[in-house]
C-alpha positions as CSV (number, residue, x, y, z in Angstrom):
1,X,3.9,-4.4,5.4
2,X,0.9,-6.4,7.3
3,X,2.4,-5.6,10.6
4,X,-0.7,-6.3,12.4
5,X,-1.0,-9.7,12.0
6,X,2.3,-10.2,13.3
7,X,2.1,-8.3,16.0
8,X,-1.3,-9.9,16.9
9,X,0.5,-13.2,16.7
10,X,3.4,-11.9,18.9
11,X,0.8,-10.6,21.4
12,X,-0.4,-14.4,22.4
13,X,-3.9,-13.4,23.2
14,X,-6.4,-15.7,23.0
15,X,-8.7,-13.6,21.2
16,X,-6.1,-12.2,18.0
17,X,-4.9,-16.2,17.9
18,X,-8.3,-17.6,17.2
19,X,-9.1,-14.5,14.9
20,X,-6.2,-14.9,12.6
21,X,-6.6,-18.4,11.9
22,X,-10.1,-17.8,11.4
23,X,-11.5,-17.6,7.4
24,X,-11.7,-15.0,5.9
25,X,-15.2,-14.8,5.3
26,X,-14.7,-11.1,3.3
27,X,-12.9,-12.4,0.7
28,X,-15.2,-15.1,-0.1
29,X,-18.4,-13.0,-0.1
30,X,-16.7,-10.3,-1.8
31,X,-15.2,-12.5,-4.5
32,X,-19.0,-14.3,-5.2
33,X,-20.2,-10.6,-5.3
34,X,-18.1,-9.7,-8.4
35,X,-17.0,-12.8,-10.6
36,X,-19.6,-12.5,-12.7
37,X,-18.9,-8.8,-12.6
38,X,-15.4,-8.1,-13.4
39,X,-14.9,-10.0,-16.2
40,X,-17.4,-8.4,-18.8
41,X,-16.1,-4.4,-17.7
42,X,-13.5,-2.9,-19.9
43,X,-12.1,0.6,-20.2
44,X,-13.5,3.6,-21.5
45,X,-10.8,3.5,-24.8
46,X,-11.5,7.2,-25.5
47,X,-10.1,8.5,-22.2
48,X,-7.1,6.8,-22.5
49,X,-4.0,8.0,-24.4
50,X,-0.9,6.0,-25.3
51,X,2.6,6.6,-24.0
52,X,6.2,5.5,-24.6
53,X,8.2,4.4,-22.0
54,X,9.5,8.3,-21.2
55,X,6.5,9.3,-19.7
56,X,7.1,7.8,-16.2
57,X,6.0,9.4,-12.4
58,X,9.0,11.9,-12.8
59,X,7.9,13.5,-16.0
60,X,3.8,13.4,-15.2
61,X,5.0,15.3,-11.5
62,X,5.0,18.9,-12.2
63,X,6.7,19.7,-9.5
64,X,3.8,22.2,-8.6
65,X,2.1,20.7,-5.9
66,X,4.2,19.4,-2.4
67,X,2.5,16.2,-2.3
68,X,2.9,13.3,-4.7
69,X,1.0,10.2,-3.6
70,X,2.0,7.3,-6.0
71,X,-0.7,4.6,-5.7
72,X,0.0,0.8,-5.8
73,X,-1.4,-2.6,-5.4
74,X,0.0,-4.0,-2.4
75,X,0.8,-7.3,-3.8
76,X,2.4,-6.1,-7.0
77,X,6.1,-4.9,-8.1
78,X,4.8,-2.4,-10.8
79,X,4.8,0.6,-8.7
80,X,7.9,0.1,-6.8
81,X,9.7,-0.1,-9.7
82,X,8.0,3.0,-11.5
83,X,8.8,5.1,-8.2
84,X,12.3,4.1,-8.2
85,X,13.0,4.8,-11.3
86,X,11.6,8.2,-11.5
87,X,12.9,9.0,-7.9
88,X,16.1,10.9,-9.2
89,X,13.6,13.4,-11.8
90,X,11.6,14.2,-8.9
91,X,14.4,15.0,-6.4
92,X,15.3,17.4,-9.1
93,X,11.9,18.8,-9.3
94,X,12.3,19.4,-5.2
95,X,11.0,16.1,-4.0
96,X,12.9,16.0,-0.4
97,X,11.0,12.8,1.6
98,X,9.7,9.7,0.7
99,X,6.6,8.8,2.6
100,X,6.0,4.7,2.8
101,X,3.2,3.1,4.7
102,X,4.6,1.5,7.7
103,X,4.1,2.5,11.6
104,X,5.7,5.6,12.7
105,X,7.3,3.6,15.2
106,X,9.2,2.2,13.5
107,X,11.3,5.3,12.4
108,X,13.2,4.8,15.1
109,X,14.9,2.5,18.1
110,X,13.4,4.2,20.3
111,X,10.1,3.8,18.9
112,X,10.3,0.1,18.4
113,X,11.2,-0.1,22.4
114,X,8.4,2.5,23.1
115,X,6.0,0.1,21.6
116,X,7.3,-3.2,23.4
117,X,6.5,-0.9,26.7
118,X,3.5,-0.6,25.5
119,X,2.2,-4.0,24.4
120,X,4.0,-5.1,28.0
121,X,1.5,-2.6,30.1
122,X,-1.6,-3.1,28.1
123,X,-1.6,-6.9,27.0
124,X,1.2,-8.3,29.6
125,X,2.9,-9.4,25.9
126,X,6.4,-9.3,25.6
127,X,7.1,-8.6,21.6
128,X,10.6,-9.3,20.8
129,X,11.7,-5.8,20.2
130,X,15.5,-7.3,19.0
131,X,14.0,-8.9,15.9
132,X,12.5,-5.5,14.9
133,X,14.3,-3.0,12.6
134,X,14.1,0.5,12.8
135,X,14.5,2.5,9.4
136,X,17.2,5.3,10.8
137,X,18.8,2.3,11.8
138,X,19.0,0.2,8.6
139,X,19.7,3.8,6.7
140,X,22.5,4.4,9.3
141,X,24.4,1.2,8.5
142,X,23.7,0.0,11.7
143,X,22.1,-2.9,10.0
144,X,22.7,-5.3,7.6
145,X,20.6,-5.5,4.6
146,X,19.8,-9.0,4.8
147,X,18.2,-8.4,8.2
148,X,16.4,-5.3,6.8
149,X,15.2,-7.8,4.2
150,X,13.9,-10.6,6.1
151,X,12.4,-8.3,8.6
152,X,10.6,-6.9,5.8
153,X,9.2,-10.4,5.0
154,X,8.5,-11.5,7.9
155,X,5.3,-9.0,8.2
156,X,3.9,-9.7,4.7
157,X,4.5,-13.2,3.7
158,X,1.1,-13.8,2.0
159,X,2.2,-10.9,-0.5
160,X,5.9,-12.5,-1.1
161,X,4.7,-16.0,-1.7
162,X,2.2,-13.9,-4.0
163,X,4.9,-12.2,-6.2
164,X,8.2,-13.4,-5.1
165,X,11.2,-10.4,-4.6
166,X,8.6,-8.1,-3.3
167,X,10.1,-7.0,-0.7
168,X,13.4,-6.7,-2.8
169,X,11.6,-3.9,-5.1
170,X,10.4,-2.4,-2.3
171,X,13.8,-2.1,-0.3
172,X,15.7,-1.2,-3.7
173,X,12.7,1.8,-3.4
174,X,14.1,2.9,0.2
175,X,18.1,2.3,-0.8
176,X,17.6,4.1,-3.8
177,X,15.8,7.4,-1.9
178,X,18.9,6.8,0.5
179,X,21.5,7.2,-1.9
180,X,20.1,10.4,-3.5
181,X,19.4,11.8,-0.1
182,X,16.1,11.9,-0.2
183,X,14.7,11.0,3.3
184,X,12.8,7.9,3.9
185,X,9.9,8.7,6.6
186,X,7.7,5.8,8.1
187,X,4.7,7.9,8.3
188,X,1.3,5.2,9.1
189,X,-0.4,4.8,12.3
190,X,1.3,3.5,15.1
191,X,1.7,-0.6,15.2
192,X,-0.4,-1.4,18.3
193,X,-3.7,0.9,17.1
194,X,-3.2,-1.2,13.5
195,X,-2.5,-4.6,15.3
196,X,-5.8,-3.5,17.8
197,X,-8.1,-2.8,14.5
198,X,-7.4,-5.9,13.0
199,X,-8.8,-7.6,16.2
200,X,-12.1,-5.5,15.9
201,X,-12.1,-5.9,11.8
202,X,-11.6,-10.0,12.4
203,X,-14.1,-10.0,15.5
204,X,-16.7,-8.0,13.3
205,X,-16.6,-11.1,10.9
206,X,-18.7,-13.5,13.3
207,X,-20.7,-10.6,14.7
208,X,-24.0,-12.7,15.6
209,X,-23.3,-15.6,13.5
210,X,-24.4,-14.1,10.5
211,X,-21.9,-14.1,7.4
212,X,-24.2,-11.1,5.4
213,X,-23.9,-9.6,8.7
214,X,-20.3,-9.6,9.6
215,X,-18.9,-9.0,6.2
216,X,-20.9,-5.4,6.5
217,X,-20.0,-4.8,9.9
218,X,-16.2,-5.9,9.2
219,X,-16.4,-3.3,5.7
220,X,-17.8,-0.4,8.6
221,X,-14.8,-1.7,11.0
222,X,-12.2,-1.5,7.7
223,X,-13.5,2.3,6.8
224,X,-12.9,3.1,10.6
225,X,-9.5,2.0,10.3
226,X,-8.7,3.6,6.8
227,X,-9.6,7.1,8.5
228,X,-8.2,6.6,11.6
229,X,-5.1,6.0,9.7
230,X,-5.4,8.2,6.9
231,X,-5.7,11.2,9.4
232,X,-2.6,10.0,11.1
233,X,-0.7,9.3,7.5
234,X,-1.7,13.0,6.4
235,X,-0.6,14.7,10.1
236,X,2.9,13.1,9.7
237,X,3.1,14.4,6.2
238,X,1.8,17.8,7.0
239,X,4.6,17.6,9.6
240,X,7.3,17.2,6.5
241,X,5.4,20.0,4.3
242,X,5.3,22.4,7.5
243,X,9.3,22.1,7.9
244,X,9.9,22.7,4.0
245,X,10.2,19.2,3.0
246,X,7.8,17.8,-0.3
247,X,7.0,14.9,-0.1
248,X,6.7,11.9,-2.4
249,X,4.5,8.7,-0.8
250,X,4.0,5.2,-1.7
251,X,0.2,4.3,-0.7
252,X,-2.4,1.6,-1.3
253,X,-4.8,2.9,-3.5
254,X,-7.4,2.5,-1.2
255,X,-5.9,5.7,0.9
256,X,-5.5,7.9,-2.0
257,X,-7.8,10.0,-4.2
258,X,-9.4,13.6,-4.3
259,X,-12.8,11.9,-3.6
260,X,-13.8,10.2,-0.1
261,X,-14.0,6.5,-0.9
262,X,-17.2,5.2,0.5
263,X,-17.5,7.8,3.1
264,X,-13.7,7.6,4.3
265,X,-11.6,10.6,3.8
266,X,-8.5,9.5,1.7
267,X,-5.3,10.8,2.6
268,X,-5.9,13.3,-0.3
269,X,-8.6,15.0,1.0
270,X,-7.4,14.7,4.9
271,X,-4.5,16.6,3.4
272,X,-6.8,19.5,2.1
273,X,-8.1,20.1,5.9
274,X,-4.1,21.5,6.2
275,X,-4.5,23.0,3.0
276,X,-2.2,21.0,1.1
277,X,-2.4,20.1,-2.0
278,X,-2.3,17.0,-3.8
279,X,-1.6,14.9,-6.6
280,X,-2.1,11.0,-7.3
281,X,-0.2,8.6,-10.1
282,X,-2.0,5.2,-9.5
283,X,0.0,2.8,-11.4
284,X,-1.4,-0.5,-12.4
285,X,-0.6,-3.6,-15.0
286,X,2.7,-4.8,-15.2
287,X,4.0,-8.0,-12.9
288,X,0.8,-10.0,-11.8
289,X,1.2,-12.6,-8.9
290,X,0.1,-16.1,-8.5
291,X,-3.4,-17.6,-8.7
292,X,-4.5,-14.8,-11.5
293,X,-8.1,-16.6,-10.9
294,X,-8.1,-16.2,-7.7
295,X,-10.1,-13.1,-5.8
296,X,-6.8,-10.9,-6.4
297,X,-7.2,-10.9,-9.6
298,X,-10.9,-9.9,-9.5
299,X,-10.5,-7.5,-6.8
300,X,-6.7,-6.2,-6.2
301,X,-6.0,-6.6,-9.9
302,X,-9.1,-5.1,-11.8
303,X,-7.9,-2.5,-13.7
304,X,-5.3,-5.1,-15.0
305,X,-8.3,-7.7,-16.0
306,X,-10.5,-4.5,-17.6
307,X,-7.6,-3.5,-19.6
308,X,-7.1,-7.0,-20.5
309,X,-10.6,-7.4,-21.8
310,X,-10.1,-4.0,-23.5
311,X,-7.9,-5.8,-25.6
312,X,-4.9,-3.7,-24.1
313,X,-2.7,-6.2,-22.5
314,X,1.1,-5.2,-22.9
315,X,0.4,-1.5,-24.0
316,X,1.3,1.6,-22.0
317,X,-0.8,3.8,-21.6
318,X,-2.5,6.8,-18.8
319,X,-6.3,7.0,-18.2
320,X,-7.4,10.7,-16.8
321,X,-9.6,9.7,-14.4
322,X,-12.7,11.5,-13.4
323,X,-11.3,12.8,-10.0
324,X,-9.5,15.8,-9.9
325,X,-5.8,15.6,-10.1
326,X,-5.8,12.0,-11.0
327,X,-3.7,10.2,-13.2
328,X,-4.2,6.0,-13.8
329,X,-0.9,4.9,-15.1
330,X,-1.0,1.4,-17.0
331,X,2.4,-0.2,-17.6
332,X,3.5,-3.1,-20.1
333,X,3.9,-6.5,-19.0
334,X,7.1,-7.9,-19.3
335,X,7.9,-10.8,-21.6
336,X,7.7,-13.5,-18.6
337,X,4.3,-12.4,-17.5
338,X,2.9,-12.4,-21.4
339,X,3.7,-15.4,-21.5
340,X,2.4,-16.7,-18.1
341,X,-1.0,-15.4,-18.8
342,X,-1.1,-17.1,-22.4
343,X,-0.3,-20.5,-20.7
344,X,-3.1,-20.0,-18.1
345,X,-5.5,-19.5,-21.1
């Protein structure tokens, strides 16, 4: 959920206001860098291997290692729906939390409050804590599920104009972990440090005027935050492991893998300084937003766009990645989307 833009809003300072309406100067270098690029690479065919639909999350999870970190595109259903399906294979195989990417104060009542103090004694903002949902809440049936729902799209409403029902698949994820008893844990950094480094990512932006300039200096801020939060992420999970629990977590794949990524310590390998061990399912293909020429599809959506140009477009299939304990997971379109594509051709 892109809780910090919200709570920047809901902050009134002058500084997050001007920031947030401010372009976004990253995704314009970034998508200049690599639109000549993305479209020529294509997939190494002979390190992939074809699947039927019965190889899903729950049959790749061995059940061997206590962390399973299913990695997704933010902006995409594919997998949501993968996790949910496989959630009832993994309970079986001792799966006892799921892990989602949201502020660990948002777990509870209390927490939401907690942060209201907060923003109140540090900003003099007054966030209206009654709009808020807290998960025990929604999982107690303290609240209704069209609250839960629109709460849920009120914090990413770029991603559900994107791919409409987004929030849907994701909240069908959390009922369905519910139902089988599997405990749903909100497990990210706390909402005012992620509303905070969004002001110092958007700030770094104009840093001396410069664009070159302030796109590096906001990709130094971003790798700041993705440890700063990975750390956190892997603490709370540690937490779950520590007390018995396994875990299975739904992450952006820019948080997961056994290698740092550009420096940063993925959750992966923050989880190894506890000595806990790992294992990633990045799923990819599937749905595909709006706008497929936009920078999304270049950037969020390559893997889609090299298996397209692989000539692999509606095939399922894994790719063993070179990381240890990786798995790419590539999943069929679905007839609509075919179809879509061919018509933007």
């Amino acid at each position: 959920m892109n809780i910090k833009r919200a709570l920047l809003a809901i902050s009134q300072l002058p500084l997050a206001i001007g920031l947030i309406q401010a372009p976004d100067l990253l995704l314009a270098q970034s998508k200049d860098a690599k639109a000549g690029q993305s479209a020529a690479e294509t997939l190494d065919t002979s390190k992939l291997k074809m699947i039927s639909p019965k190889v899903t999350i729950g049959s790749m999870y061995d059940g061997k290692t206590p962390v399973l970190i299913v990695g997704e595109t933010h902006t995409s259903k594919t997998a949501v729906r993968e996790l949910t399906a496989s959630l009832s294979k993994l309970k079986k195989k001792g799966i006892t939390h799921l892990a989602l990417e949201i502020p660990e104060d948002f777990q509870t009542a209390e927490g939401i409050a907690d942060l209201g103090r907060k923003m109140q004694a540090k900003y003099g903002a007054t966030v209206p804590v009654d709009n808020f949902v807290a998960m025990d809440d929604y999982l107690a049936g303290k609240v209704p599920r069209e609250k839960m729902l629109a709460f849920m799209i009120s914090f990413a409403p770029e991603r559900e104009e994107k791919n409409p029902g987004l929030a849907e698949e994701n909240l069908k994820l959390i009922d369905r972990a519910h139902k089988l008893g599997i405990k749903v844990r909100c497990v990210d950094i706390d909402a005012m440090s992620m509303a905070e480094q969004e002001i110092r990512e958007q700030a770094a932006l104009h840093k001396g005027g410069d664009p070159i300039q302030g796109v590096k200096a906001n990709l130094r801020e971003k790798e700041r935050s993705l440890q700063a939060r990975n750390g956190r992420i892997a603490k709370n999970v540690n937490d779950i492991v520590v007390n018995g629990g396994r875990v299975a977590m739904l992450a952006g794949e820019d948080h997961t893998g056994a290698e740092s990524n550009n420096g940063t310590g993925t959750i992966d390998t923050e989880l190894s300084e506890y000595n806990i061990a790992t294992v990633d399912i990045d799923v990819h293909g599937g749905d595909v937003p709006k706008d497929l020429d936009s920078s999304d599809r270049l950037l969020t959506f390559k893997e889609e766009a090299m298996a397209r140009d692989s000539g692999l477009a509606g095939k399922r299939f894994i790719q063993l990645g070179l990381k240890t304990a990786d798995i790419d997971l590539h999943v069929a379109e679905d007839s609509s989307q075919k179809k879509k594509r061919q018509r933007a051709k």
